[in-house]
C-alpha positions as CSV (number, residue, x, y, z in Angstrom):
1,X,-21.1,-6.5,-16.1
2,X,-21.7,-9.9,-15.1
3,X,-20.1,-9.4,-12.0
4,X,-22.3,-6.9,-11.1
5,X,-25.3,-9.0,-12.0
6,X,-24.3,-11.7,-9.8
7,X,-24.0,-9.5,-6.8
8,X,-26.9,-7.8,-7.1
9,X,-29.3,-11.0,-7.5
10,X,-27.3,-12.3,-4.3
11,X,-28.2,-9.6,-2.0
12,X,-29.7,-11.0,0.8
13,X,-32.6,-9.4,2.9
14,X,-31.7,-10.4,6.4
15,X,-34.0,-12.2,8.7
16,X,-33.7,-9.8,12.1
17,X,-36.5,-11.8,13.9
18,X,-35.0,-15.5,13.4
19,X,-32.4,-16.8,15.9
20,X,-31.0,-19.4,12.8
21,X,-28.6,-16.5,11.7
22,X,-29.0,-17.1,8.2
23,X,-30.0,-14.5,5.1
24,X,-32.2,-15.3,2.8
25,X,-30.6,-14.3,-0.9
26,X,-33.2,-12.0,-3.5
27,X,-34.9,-15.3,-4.5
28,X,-36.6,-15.2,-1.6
29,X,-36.4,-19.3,-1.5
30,X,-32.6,-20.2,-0.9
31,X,-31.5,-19.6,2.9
32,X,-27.5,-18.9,3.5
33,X,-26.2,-19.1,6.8
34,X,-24.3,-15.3,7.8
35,X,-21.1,-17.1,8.6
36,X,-20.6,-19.1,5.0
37,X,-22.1,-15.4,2.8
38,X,-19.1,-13.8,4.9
39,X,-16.9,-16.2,4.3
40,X,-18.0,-16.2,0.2
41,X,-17.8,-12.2,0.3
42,X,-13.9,-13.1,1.6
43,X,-13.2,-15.3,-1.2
44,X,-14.4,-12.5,-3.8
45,X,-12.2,-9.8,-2.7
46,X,-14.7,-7.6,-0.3
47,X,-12.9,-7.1,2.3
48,X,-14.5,-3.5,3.3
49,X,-18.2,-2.9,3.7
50,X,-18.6,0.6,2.0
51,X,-22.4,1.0,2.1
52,X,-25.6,-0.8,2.3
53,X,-26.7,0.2,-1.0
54,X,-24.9,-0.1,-4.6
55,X,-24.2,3.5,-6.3
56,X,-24.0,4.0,-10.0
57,X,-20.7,5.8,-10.3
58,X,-21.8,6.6,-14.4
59,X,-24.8,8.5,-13.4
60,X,-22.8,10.8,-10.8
61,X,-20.1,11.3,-13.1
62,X,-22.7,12.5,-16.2
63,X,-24.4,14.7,-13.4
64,X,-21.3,16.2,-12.4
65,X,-19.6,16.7,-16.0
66,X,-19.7,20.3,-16.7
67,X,-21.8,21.7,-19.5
68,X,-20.3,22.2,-23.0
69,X,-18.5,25.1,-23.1
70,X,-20.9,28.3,-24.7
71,X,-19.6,29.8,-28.4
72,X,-18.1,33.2,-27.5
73,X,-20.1,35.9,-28.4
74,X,-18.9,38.2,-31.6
75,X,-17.4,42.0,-30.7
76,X,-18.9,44.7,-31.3
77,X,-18.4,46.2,-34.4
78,X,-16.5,50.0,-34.1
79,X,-17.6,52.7,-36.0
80,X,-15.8,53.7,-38.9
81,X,-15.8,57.5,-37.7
82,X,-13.8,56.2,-34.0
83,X,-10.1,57.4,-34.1
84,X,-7.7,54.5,-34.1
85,X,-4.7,54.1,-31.9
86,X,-1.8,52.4,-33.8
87,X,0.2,53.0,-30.5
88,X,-1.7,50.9,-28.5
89,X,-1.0,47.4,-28.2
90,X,-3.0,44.7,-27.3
91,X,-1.5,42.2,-24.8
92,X,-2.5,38.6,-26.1
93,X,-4.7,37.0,-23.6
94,X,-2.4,34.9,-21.2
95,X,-2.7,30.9,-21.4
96,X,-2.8,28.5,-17.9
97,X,0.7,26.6,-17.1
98,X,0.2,23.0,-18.3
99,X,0.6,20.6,-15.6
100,X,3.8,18.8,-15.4
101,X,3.2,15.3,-16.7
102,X,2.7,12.5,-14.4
103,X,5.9,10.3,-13.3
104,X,6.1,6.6,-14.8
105,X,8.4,3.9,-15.1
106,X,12.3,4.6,-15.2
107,X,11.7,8.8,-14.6
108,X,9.9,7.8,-11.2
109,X,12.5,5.1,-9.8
110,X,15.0,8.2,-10.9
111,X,12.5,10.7,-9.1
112,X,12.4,8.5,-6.3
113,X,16.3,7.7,-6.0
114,X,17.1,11.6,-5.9
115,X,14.5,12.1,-3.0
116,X,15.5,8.9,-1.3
117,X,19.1,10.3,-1.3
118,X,18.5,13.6,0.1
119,X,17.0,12.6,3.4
120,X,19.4,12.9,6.3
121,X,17.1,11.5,9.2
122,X,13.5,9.0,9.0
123,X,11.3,12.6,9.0
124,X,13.3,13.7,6.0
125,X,12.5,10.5,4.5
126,X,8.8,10.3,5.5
127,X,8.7,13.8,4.2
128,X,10.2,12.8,0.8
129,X,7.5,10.1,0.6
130,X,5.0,12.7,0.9
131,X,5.7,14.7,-1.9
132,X,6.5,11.6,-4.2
133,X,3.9,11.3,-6.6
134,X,5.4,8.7,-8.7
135,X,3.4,5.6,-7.3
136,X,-0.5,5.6,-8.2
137,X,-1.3,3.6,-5.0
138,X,-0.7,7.0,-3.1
139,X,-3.9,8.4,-4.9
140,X,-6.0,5.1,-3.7
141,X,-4.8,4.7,-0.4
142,X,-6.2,6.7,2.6
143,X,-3.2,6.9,4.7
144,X,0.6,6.9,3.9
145,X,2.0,3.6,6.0
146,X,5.8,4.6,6.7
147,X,7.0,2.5,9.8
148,X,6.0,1.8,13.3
149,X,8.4,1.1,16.7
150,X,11.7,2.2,17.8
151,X,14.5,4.4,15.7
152,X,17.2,3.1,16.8
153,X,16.3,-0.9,17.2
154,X,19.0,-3.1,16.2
155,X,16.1,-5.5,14.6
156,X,14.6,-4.4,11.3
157,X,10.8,-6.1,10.5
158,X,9.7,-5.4,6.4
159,X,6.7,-6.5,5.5
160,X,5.3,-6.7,2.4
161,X,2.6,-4.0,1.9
162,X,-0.7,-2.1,4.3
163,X,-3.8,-4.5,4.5
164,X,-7.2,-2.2,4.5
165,X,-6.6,-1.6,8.9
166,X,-3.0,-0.3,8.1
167,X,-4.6,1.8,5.4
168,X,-7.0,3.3,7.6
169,X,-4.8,3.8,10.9
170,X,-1.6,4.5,9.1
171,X,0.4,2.1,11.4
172,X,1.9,-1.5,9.7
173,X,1.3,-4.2,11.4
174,X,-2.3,-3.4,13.0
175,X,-4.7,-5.8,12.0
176,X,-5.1,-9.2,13.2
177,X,-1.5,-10.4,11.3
178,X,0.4,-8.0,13.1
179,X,-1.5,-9.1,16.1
180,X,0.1,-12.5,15.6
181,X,3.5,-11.0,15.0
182,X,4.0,-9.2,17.9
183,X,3.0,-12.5,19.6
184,X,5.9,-14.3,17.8
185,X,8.2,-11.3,19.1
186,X,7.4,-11.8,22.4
187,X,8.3,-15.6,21.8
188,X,12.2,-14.7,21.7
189,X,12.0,-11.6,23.9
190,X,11.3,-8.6,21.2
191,X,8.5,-6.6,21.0
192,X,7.5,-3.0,19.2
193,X,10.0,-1.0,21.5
194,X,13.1,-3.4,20.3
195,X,12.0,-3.8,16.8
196,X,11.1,-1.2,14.0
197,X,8.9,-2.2,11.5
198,X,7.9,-1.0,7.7
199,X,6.9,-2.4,4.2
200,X,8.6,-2.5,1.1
201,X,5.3,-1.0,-0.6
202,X,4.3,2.5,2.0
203,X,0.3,2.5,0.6
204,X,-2.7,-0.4,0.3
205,X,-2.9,-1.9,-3.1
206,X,-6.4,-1.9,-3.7
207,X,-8.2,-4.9,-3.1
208,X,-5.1,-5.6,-1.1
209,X,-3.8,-7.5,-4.4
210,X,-0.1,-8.1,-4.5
211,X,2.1,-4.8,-5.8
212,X,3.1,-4.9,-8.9
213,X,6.9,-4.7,-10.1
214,X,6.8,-1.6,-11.2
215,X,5.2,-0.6,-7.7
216,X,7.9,-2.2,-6.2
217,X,10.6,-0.3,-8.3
218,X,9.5,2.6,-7.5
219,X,9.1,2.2,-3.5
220,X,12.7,0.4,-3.3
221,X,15.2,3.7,-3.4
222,X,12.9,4.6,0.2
223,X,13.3,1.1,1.5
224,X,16.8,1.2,0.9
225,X,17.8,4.5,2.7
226,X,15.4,3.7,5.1
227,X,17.7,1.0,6.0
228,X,20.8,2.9,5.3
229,X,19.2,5.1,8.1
230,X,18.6,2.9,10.2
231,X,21.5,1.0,10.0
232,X,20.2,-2.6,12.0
233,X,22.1,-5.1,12.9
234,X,19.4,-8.0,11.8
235,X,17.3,-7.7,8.6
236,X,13.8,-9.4,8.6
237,X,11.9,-10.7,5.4
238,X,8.1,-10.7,5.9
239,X,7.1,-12.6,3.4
240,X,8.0,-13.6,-0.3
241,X,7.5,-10.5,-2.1
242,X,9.7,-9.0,0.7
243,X,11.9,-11.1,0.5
244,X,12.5,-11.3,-3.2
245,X,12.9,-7.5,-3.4
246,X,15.4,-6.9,-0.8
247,X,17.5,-10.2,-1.0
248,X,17.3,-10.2,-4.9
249,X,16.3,-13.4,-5.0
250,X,13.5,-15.3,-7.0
251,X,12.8,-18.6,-5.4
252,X,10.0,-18.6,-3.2
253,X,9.7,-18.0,0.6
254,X,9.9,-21.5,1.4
255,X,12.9,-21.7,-0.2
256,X,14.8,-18.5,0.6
257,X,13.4,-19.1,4.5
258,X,15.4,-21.1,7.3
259,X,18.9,-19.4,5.4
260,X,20.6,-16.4,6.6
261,X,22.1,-13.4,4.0
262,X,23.7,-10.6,3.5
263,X,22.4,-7.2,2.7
264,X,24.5,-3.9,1.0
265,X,23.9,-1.3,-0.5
266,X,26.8,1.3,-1.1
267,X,25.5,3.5,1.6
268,X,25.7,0.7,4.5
269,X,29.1,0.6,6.9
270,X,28.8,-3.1,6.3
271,X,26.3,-5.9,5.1
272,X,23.6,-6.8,7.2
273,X,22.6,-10.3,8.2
274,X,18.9,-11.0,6.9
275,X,16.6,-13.9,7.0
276,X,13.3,-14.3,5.7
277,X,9.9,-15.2,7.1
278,X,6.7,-16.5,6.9
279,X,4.1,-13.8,6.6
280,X,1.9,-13.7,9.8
281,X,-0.9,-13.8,6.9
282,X,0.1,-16.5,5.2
283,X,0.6,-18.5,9.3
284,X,-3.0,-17.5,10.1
285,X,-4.0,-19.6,6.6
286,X,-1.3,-22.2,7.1
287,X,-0.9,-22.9,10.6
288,X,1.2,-26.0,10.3
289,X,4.1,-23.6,8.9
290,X,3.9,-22.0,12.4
291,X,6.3,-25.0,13.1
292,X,9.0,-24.0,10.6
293,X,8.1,-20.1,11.2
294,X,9.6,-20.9,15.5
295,X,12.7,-22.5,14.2
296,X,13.3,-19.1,12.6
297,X,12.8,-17.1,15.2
298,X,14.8,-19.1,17.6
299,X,17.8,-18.6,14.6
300,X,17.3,-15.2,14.9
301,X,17.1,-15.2,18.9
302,X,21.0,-16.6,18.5
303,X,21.6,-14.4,15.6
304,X,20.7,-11.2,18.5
305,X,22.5,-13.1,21.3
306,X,26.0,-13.6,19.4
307,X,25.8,-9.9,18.2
């Protein structure tokens, strides 16, 4: 609630007919230049404007919850005089299927492992993603993110999760850090048509906050086939959460970066050389790692050539 409060006294009324691009805040006294409220609305999380006014999701819901349910009226009585038929029976009145309940912890990973493990090609495995229901990001999401590029690239890209223009275009990589990315690609000679790229988390987390572990868990058994299916012959770490999850590691990124490892799973001819990255996120905060983030990519660039 006080959250709330705080917004709503610091809604500014903008100023259309003044040229000092500023807002003025509900005060009516304190001026804010547009640039420095944007930047503040950043910092807070709102990364999405969803309308210009604020909706009170309590009334809507009391307006839409049905009406208590009426008391059923009483039978009419029968006369003593009607015949009776003891033959007859009377079928009970027939009760709805209950809904299966929803998938959690270990029973989705299992859920999850048995789809993962039935698809043959990247459609059977989009497919299985689909109907997976195990992971309550798919319910807050708009758009399933699965993987963008070329099938049968020898590179492999995974990122860490959709940001809010993945979510709404269904593509990874789409918003102005996978504009950066494909930059560093075309730095050693890649780009979207050599590479396939995907996350280890396939909808947003809201607020774009980091996934969870059990989030994770559950999204892993499609990572991994997706790379059995695949079968690369360079694995890519976008970030530390990334990284963490596929090289079962738990130092940090700039740690587990600038080293090269191996990843199996039972399904995979052989292990698969991998290295982990910088996120192009975390470059467009922290610039200066650019400098540490090219001496990866030239690794890799010799990785590719002595393949």
């Amino acid at each position: 609630m006080i959250w709330a409060t705080v917004l709503i006294w610091a809604t500014p009324r903008f100023d259309r007919g003044t040229p000092d691009a500023t807002v003025k805040a509900m005060d009516g006294q304190s001026d804010i230049p547009v640039a420095e409220w944007l930047r503040w609305q950043l910092e807070c999380g709102v990364d999405e404007t969803i309308g210009e006014h604020p909706v009170n999701r309590y009334e809507i819901a009391a307006a839409a919850s049905p009406p208590a349910a009426r008391a059923p009226e009483p039978a009419p009585s029968v006369p003593a005089s009607a015949p009776s038929n003891a033959n007859t029976a009377v079928a009970p009145p027939s009760r709805p299927a209950a809904a299966p309940p929803p998938l959690t912890g270990e029973s989705a990973v299992h859920t999850a492992a048995e789809l993962a493990g039935q698809a043959n090609t990247l459609d059977d495995l989009r497919s299985a993603l689909e109907t997976f229901d195990g992971c309550a990001l798919k319910h807050t999401a708009t758009n399933m993110v699965f993987c963008d590029g070329n099938p049968q690239a020898r590179i492999v890209l995974i990122g860490e999760a959709p940001g809010a223009e993945e979510d709404r275009k269904g593509l990874p990589f789409v918003g102005p850090s996978g504009r950066l990315l494909d930059r560093m690609l075309k730095s050693i000679e890649l780009d979207r048509e050599k590479v396939l790229i995907s996350n280890i988390i396939y909808w947003r987390p809201p607020g774009n906050r980091n996934p969870s572990t059990s989030e994770v868990a559950m999204c892993m058994p499609f990572v991994e086939r997706f790379l059995e299916l695949v079968d690369p012959e360079i694995l890519v770490a976008l970030g530390g959460p990334s990284a963490k999850a596929l090289l079962g590691q738990t130092d940090g990124i700039g740690k587990l970066r600038g080293r090269w490892f191996s990843y199996q799973t039972p399904r995979l001819p052989r292990p698969i050389p991998a290295r982990a990255l910088f996120h192009p996120a975390y470059l467009l905060r922290s610039p200066a790692q650019k400098r540490l983030a090219w001496r990866d990519l030239l690794a890799i660039r010799e990785k590719i050539q002595s393949l």
